[in-house]
N, C-alpha and C positions, 0 to 999 in steps of 0.2 A: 553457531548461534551467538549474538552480541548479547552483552550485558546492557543494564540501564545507561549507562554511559557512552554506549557503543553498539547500540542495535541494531540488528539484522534487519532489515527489509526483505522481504523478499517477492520478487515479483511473479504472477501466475498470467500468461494467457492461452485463452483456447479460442475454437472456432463453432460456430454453432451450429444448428442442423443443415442450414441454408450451403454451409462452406464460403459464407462471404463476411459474413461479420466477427469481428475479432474485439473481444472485452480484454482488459488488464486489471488485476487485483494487486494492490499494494497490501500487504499485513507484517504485524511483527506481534511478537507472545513476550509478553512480560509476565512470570511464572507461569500460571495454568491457563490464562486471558490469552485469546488470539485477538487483535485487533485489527479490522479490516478500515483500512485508511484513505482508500480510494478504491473508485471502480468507473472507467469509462469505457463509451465505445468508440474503437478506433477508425477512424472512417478515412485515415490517409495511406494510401498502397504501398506509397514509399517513406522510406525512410523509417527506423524505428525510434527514432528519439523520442521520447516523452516529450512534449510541451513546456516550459520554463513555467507557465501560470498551473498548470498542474502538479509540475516537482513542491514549486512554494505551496499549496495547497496540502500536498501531503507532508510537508516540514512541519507545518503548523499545525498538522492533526497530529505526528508522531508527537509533537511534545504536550499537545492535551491528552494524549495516550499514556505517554510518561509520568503525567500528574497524576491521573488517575489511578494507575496502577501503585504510584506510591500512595496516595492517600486508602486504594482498599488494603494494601498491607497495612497500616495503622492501626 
C-alpha cells in the first residue's frame, strides 16, 4: 500500500453476467476512506491499455482524493 505521497492505485476488473462486458475500477485508501476514482466500460477487445484521457482523468481525481483525505484528518 502507498502512502500520501506515493499511492497505490489499484486496478479491479471483472465480467458481467452477459461474459462480454468488462468494467475497470481505479481506487486508492487514504487511511479508513477507499476512493473510487474511475469506473468505465471497456468496449475495446484488444488491447489493455487504459486510454491516456482516462489515466489524466483519474490523476486529477487522485489528487482531489488526496486533498480530501488530508483536510478530514484535520
Amino acid at each position: 500500500m502507498g502512502d500520501r505521497r506515493n499511492p497505490q492505485v489499484d486496478n479491479y476488473s471483472y465480467e458481467d453476467d452477459d461474459g462480454r462486458t468488462y468494467r475497470a475500477v481505479y481506487t486508492v485508501r487514504f487511511g479508513n476512506a477507499v476512493y473510487v476514482l474511475h469506473c468505465f466500460q471497456k468496449k475495446s477487445h484488444k488491447g489493455i491499455e487504459t486510454p491516456k484521457q482516462d489515466i489524466d482523468l483519474i490523476r486529477d481525481r487522485l489528487k482531489l482524493a488526496q486533498n480530501h483525505a488530508e483536510g478530514v484528518k484535520k
